[in-house]
N, C-alpha and C positions, 0 to 999 in steps of 0.2 A: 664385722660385716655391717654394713650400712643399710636400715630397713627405710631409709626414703625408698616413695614408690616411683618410678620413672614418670617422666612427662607426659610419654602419651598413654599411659594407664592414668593419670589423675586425668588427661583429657576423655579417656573413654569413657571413665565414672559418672563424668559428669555430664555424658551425652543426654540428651532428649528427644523422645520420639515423635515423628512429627505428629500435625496436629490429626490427623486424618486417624491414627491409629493411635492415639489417647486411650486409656481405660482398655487397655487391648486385655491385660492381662488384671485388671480391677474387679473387686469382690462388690456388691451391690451396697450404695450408698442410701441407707437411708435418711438422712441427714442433708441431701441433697436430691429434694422431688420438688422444685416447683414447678413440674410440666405436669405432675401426678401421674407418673411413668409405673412407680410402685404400685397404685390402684388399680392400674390398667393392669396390669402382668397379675396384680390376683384377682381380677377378676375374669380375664380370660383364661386363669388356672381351671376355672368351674368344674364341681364335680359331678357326679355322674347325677345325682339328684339331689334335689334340693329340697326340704317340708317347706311350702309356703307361709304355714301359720307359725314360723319362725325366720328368727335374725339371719339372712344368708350369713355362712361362714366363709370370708377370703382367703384365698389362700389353704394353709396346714392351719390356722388358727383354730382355737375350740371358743372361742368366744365372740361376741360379736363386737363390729366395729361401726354401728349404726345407729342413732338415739332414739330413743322411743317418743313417738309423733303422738301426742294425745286422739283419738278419734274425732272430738267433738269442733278442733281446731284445723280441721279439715275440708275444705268446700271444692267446690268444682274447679276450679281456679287453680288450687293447689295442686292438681296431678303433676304441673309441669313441675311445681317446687321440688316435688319429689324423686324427679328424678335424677337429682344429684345429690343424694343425703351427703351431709356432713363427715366428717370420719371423728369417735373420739378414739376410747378405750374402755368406755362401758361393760361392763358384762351383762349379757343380756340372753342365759338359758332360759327354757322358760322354767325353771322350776326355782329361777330369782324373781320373776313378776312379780310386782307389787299387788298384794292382795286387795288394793281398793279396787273400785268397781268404775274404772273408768278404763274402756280398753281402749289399747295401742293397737296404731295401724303398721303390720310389719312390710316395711317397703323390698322388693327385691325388684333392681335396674337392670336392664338387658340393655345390650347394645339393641341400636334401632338399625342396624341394615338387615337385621333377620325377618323383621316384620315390614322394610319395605321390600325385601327377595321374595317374601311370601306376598302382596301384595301385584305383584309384575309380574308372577309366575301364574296368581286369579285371572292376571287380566288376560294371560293368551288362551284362557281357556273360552272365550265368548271373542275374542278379536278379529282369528279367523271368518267365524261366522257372521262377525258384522263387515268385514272386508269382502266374504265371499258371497252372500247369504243371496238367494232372487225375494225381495220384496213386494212381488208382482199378484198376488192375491189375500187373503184374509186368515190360509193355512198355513204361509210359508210366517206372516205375524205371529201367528197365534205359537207355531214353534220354535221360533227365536223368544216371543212373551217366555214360555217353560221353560227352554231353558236355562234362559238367563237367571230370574228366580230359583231356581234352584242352585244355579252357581254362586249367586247373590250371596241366600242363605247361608252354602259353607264357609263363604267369606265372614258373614255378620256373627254366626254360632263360635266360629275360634277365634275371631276380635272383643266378644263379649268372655270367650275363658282367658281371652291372654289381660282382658284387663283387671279380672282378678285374680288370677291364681299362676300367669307366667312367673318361671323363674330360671335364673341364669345358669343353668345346667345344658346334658350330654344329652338330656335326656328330650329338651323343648328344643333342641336341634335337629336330633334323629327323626321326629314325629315331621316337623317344619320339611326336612327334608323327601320322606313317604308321601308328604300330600305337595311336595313339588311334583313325586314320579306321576300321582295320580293324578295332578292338572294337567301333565304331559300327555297323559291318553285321554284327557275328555278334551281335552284341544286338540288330538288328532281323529275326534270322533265325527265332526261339526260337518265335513264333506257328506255324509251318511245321514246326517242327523232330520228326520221329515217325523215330526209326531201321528200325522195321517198314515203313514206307511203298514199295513198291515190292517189298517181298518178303515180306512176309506180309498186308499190307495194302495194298489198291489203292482210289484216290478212285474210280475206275468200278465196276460193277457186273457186267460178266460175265467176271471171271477176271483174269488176269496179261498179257493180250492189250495194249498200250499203245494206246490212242485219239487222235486227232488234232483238232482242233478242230470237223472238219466232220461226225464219228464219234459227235459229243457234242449230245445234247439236253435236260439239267436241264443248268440255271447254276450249283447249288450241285457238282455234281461236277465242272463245270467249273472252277469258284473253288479248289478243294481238290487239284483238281491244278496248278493253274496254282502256285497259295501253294507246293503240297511240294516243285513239280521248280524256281522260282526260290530256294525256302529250301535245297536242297541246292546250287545251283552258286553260291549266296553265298557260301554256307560253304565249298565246295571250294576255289575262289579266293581266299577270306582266308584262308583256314590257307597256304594256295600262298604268300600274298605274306607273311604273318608269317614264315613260314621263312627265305624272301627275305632278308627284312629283316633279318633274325638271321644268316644265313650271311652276307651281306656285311658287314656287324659283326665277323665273326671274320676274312672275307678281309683288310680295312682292322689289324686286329690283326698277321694274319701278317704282311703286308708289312712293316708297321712293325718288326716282330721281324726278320726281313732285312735291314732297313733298320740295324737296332742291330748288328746281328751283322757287318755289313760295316766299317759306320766303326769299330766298335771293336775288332775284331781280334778277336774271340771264337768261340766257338764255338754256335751255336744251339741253346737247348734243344726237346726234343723236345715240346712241352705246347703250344704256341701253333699245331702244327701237326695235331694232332690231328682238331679241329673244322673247319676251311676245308675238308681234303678228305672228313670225312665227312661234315657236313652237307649235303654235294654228292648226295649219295646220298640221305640222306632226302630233299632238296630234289627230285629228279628224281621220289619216290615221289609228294609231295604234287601236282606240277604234273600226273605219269601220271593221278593221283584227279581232277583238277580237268578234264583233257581228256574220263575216262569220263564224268563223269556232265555232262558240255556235253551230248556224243553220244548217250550209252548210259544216261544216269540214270538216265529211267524205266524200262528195261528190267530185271524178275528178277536177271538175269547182271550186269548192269552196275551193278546195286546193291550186287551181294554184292562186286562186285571192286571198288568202290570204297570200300568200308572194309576190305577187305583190304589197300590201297595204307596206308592212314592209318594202319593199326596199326602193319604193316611198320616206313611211315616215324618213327612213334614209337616203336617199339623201337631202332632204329638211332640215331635220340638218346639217347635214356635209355642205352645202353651204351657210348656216344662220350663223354656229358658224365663217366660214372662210371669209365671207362679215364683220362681229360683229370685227371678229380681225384685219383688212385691217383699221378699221375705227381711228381714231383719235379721242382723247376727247374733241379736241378744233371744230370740226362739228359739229353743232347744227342743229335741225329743222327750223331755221331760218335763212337764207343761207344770211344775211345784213353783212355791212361791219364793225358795231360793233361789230359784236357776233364772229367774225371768227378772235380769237388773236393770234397771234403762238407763244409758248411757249417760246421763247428764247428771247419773246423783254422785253427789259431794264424798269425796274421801273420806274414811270412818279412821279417825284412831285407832292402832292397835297396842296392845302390852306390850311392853318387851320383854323379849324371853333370853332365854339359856339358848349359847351354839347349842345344847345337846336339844332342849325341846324342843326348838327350831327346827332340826333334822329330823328329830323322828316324830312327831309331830305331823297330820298330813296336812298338806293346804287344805285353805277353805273353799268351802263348797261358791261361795260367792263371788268367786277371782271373775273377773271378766275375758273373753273368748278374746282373742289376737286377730284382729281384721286384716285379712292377708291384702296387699295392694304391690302392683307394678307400675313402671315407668309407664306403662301405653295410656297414650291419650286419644278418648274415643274419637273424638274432634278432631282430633290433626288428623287417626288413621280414614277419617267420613275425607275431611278434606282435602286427603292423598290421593283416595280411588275417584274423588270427584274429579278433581287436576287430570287422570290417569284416560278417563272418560272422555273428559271434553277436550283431552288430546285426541285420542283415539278419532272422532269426529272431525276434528279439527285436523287429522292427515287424512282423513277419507276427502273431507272436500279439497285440499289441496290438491289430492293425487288426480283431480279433474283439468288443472291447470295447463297440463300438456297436453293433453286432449284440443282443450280450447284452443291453445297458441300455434295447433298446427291443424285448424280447421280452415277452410278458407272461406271468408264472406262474412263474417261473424258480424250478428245484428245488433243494435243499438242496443236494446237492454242487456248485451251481458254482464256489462262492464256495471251496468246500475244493481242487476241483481247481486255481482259479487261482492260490489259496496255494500249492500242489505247482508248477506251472510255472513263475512264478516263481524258486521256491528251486532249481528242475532247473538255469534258466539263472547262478544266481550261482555253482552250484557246480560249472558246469562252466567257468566262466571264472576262480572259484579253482583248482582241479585246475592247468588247465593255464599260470597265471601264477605258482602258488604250490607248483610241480613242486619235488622234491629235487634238482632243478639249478640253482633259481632264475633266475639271470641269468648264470649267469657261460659264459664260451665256453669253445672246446673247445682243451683245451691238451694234450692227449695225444697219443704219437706215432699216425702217418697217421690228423692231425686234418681232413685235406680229405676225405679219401675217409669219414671219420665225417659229419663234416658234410653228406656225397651221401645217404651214407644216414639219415640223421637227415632230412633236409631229403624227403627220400621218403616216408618214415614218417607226413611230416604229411599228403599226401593223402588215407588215407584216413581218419585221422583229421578232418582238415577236411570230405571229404563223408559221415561221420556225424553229423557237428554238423548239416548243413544238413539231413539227410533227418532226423535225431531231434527236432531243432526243429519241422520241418513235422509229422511223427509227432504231436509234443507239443502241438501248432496243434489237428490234426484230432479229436485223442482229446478236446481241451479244448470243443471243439465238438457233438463226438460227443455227450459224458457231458452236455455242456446241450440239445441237441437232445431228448436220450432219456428225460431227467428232467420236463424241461420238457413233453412230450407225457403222462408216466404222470399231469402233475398237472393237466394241461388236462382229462382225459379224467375224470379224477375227479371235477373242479368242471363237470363238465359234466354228469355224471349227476343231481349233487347240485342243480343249477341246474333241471337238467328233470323230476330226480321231484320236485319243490317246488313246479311250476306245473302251471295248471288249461288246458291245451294240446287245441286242437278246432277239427281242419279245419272250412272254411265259417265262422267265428266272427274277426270283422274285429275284437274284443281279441286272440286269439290273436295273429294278425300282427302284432299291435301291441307284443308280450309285450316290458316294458323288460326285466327282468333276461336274456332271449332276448338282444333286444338289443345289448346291453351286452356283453354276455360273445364274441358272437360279434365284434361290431365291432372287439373287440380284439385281433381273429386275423384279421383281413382280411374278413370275410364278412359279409353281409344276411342278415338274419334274414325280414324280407320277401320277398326273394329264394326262401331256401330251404324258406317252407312257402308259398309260391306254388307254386312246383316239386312239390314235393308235395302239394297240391292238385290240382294238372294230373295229375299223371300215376293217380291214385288215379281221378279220375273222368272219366281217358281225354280231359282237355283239355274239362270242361265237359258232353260226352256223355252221362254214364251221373250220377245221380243218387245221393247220399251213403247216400241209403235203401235204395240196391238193393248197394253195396258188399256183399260178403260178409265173417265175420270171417276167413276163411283170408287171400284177396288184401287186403284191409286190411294183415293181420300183415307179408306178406311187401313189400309193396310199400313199407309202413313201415319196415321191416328195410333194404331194401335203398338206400333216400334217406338210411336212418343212415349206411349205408357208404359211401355216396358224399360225404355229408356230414364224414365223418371223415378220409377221404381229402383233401380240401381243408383243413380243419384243418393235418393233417401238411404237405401239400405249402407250404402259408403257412407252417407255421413253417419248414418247413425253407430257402424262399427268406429267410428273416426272419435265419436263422443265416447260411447259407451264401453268401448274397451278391445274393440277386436271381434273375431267369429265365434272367441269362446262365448262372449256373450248372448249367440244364439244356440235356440237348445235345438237339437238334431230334426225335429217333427217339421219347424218353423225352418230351416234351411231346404226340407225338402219341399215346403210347400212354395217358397223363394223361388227354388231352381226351376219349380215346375210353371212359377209365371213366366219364369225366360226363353223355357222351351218349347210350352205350350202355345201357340199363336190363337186360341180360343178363347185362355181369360182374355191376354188385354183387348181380344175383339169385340166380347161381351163389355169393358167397361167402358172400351169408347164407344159403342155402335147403341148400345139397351140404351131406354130409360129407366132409370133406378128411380121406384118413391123411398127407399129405403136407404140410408149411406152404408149399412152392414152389407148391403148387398153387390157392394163394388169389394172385390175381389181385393187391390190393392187397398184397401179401405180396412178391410178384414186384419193383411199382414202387418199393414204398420197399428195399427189399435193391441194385436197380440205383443206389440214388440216395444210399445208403450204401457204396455199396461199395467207395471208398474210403479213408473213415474206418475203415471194420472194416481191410482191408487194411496200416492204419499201424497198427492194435493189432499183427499178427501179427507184425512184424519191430520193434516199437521198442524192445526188451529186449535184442532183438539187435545196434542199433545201439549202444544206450545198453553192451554189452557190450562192444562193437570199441572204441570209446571207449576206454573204461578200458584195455583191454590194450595200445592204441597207443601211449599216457599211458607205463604201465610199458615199456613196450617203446624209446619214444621217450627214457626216465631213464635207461635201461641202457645205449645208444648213443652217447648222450650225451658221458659218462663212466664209466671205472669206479667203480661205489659205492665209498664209504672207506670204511664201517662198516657195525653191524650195523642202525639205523638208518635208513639209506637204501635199504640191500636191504629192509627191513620195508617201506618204503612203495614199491615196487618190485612188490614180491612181490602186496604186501595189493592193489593196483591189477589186475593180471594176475586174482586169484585172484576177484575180486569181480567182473572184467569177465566169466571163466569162469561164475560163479554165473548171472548175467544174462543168459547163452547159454543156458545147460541151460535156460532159464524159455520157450524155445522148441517144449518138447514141450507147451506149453499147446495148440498147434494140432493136436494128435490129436484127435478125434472123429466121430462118424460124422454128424452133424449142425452145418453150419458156418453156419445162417443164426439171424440177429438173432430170429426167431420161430418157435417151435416149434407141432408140436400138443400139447395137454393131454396128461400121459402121457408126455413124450418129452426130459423134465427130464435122464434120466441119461445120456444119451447122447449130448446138446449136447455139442460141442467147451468145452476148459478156456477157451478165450480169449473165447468168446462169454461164460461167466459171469461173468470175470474183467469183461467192458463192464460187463453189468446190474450187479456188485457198484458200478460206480465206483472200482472199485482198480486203473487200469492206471498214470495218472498219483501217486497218493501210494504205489503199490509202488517207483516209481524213485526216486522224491521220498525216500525210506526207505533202499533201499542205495545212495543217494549220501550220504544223512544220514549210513547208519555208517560209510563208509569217511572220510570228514570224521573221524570222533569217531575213529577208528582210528590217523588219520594227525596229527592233534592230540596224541593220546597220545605216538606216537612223535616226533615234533619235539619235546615237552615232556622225555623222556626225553634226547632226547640234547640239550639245555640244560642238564639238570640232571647229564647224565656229564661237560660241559665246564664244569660250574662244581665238581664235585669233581676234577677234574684240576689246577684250579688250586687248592684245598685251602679254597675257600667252605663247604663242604657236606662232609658224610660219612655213610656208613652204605651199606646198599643202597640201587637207585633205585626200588624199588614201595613203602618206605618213604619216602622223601624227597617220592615222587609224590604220594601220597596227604597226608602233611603240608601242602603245599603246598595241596594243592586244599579241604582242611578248612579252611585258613587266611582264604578268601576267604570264608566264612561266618561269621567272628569278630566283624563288624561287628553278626550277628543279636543278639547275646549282650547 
């Protein structure tokens, strides 16, 4: 019998699968990783927890696969190194530590989309409220100022734990995920959200008295307190369980730190204990807050005490986390002269011993503590939510763009003002990426407790960006609403003393360039000289003949005001967003200039010494009175800005040169300028319209509107500090290119040569 194997059996042997389904049935190569596909699988293996004061384990390993990073060979700079450690084959329990006294930083890497998902899921917790928020007086600030700050906070307080003590477990997922659900209810709190509510403001109507459902007869007060009292005990109980979450974060820490200090014979530093028992304290403040306003919300007392509980409880962090970061790893609970080693003393010889008295043998007491460290760089996560922010601003003024492009008549400065806003935002995103600190960290001694406070500094900086952006929204709106109306009212004149216009006369009504003109503001021109025909001849009664020329004049007069009034109020829904933007009080005091024939007769017929006392004078000031209100403080955010900027460089680090203090200094001094430009708000007249006559005694900021120079005045001293700050980085380029002997001479010669140089091309 013949064991050749047939043709197409040795062809089928030798078949191949195609490419697409390679390794279909293949056991894992390790021998073939140069994508680092292996590292990746274990360490999305992660298990449920991790101790941070030790080596992450990959994978099933029992050892570790990380080398140990000296401490002392570590600076600001090096976070990024860290976070792709090496791989060897080291072992590294900790009960093999080398008992010299130089401690290792034990690095544990996380992937980065979980901290920019928590990062995005921050920012819709305040985004609503700066998309939806009314700006329009100094309570509705002052309630955006709270809560932002306090949203702030939660953001800074788990940015400051995940930079020391995140680690690539189930467990910094699970938590990342509860304060995703908890930023989902305080971003659906923001529509409800008024800090006055209950204690200088009440959704009822006769006092501070709290109402009960059966107490209550309009639905809309009803609606308004039902919204305010479940928008504060949302809020009360998610800031309750963010604390939660966060305190048990640092209990599961301390344990762990117990946990190290026991097996390895050490002594515990005192830094990991800090926060477990204080945030205990804030934590009992936050749930106190959460239990008043269950009970006592609505109530005066019980309003006021429960942001007294919040602040308390936020003070009592803020001076936990900045004691925590002041502290040193080499401070121990046990203040002897063993435990207390400073990290830079030199390795000691030891004996060597026997495997056996090695083993049983305990470590020495002078082993140094394992400095726990993760991939997060504080710096990239400041200059993420920065980026996150002056987006955020940055589609709020765009979302103005359609508004603009389907207004009709748009005046000369819009187009100048949106140039100015624009440039406001690129240079306030150079400033602060393109700071005399650039990128680099903080490598100077008690560089954590700089970093607490540097990383502080950016708050208020971050909530000037958002309130000068809106600022820069409102004024961009403002200067096109107000331009936009001077040239309606002109082509309107111009339109009407041009045509041959006569109640009773059915071409009148008919009148195209009427028409035309009006239809592009919203309004009927049939409409409104029918209206004016009624009311002229008493609705058909009284005969055109028997009209007299006085009620003619006035009765025409006063349909103009009425007429004009709707003008404005269409454009102004045409900028500002529609009717939602008017709040119910303000539309019925609207309808009632339409219907009532006594205002507009009082505002054409009186003399007014007062401009509040024109009626139509009154509604549009209510209905601006936010956009004026962002003129009066945005010089002074645009001010805080800049000094935070300088303030945030100096903290930093210390300046090396003269240099760096120039743009230091020039930033402080320019943000100073920007403040004083505050006493524009003296004058004894603060509204949009004056009477004839009353030119000199307008406030500075009302003319500073009519000029159109609120936005290209900021637009201007950010220009110069730009050209200031140019100068000086060019200068100290050209003192470190004569250091190394390129160049010589003075440098306002060298400078000037140089910049003459770029024009040689003209020639």
């Amino acid at each position: 019998m013949s064991t050749e194997q047939p043709a197409a059996f040795r062809q089928r042997k030798g078949f191949s699968r195609p490419h697409g389904l390679r390794n279909f049935h293949g056991d894992v190569d390790l021998d073939s990783d140069d994508d680092g596909l292996t590292e990746q699988r274990l360490e999305q293996w992660r298990p449920f927890w991790q101790n941070p004061f030790a080596y992450p384990k990959l994978g099933l390993t029992s050892g570790n696969d990380r080398p140990q990073i000296p401490a002392v060979d570590v600076g600001g700079d090096d976070e990024k190194a860290l976070e792709k450690p090496e791989m060897n084959r080291a072992s590294t329990d900790l009960s093999q530590l080398s008992s010299v006294s130089k401690s290792v930083i034990v690095v544990h890497a996380g992937p980065a989309w979980v901290h920019l998902f928590y990062d995005l899921a921050w920012t819709a917790t305040f985004s609503s409220l700066t998309q939806n928020g009314k700006f329009d007086d100094q309570w509705n600030n002052l309630s955006y100022v709270t809560f932002f700050a306090v949203m702030w906070w939660l953001w800074a307080s788990q940015t400051l734990y995940s930079v020391h003590f995140y680690t690539n477990d189930w467990i910094h997922l699970i938590s990342t995920f509860a304060q995703l659900i908890i930023f989902g209810f305080l971003a659906a709190t923001t529509r409800g959200y008024d800090v006055t509510m209950y204690i200088t403001k009440y959704p009822w109507t006769d006092g501070s008295n709290p109402q009960t459902i059966d107490q209550m007869t309009d639905p809309e007060q009803y609606l308004k307190d039902r919204l305010a009292s479940y928008s504060f005990k949302v809020i009360a109980f998610s800031l309750a369980a963010s604390r939660t979450v966060h305190w048990i974060q640092h209990i599961l820490v301390w344990r762990q730190a117990c946990y190290t200090a026991r097996t390895s014979k050490i002594h515990m530093p005192l830094k990991p204990c800090v926060l477990p028992l204080g945030l205990s304290i804030s934590v009992a403040f936050f749930w106190a807050a959460a239990g008043v306003t269950s009970k006592n919300g609505k109530s005066h007392r019980g309003a006021i005490i429960k942001f007294v509980l919040w602040g308390v409880g936020l003070l009592v962090e803020i001076l936990l986390h900045g004691y925590m970061e002041s502290l040193d790893w080499k401070r121990t609970l046990r203040r002897s002269k063993e435990s207390t080693i400073p990290h830079d003393a030199s390795p000691k010889p030891e004996l060597l011993r026997t495997s056996l008295q090695s083993s049983e043998s305990p470590a020495p007491r002078n082993r140094a503590w394992p400095v726990p460290s993760s991939n997060v760089n504080l710096r990239e996560r400041l200059e993420g939510i920065t980026t996150v922010i002056l987006g955020e601003g940055l589609n709020g003024i765009a979302g103005t763009f359609y508004a603009i492009l389907s207004a009709p008549g748009l005046g000369g400065p819009v187009a100048i003002n949106l140039i100015c806003a624009a440039f406001i935002i690129y240079l306030l995103a150079y400033f602060y990426f393109e700071g005399p600190t650039g990128h680099r960290g903080l490598k100077e001694k008690g560089r954590k407790l700089r970093q607490m406070t540097w990383l502080l500094l950016h708050l208020p900086f971050m909530l000037s960006i958002i309130l000068l952006l809106l600022g820069v929204k409102n004024q961009f709106l403002l200067t096109s609403y107000l331009s936009t109306t001077d040239n309606t009212f002109i082509k309107l004149d111009e339109v009407m003393s041009g045509q041959q216009l006569y109640l009773g006369d059915p071409d009148s009504a008919t009148n195209l360039p009427m028409k035309n003109f009006l239809l592009k503001r919203g309004l009927k021109w049939a409409d409104e000289i029918r209206a004016l025909n009624a009311t002229v001849t008493s609705n058909g009664s009284v005969s055109l003949v028997d009209i007299s020329e006085e009620k003619l004049e006035k009765d025409v007069g006063a349909w103009f005001q009425q007429m004009s009034l709707k003008i404005m109020v269409q454009l102004y829904k045409t900028f500002m967003g529609g009717n939602q933007t008017i709040e119910s009080d303000m539309q019925d005091q609207i309808q009632k200039y339409y219907t009532n024939f006594t205002l507009p007769y009082e505002d054409y017929a009186n003399d007014h010494d007062q401009a509040d006392s024109v009626h139509w004078v009154t509604i549009l000031s209510k209905l601006l009175g936010g956009n004026v209100t962002g003129a009066r403080y945005i010089t002074g955010l645009a001010g805080i800005i800049l000094i935070s900027l300088g303030l945030m460089n100096r903290v930093h680090s210390k300046p090396r040169d003269r240099f760096q203090w120039g743009i230091i200094l020039t930033r402080i001094f320019m943000g100073s300028a920007l403040l004083l430009l505050e006493i524009l708000n003296v004058g004894h007249y603060q509204t949009l319209w004056i009477i004839e006559g009353q030119w000199n005694r307008l406030a500075g900021v009302i003319r500073w509107i009519w000029a159109w120079w609120v936005l290209p005045t900021l637009a201007i001293a950010f220009a110069i500090e730009f050209v200031i700050e140019y100068i000086l980085l060019r200068c100290a380029a050209l003192a470190i290119e004569r250091k190394r002997g390129r160049v010589s001479g003075p440098l306002w010669r060298i400078f000037l040569k140089r910049q003459l140089d770029w024009f040689a091309w003209l020639d």
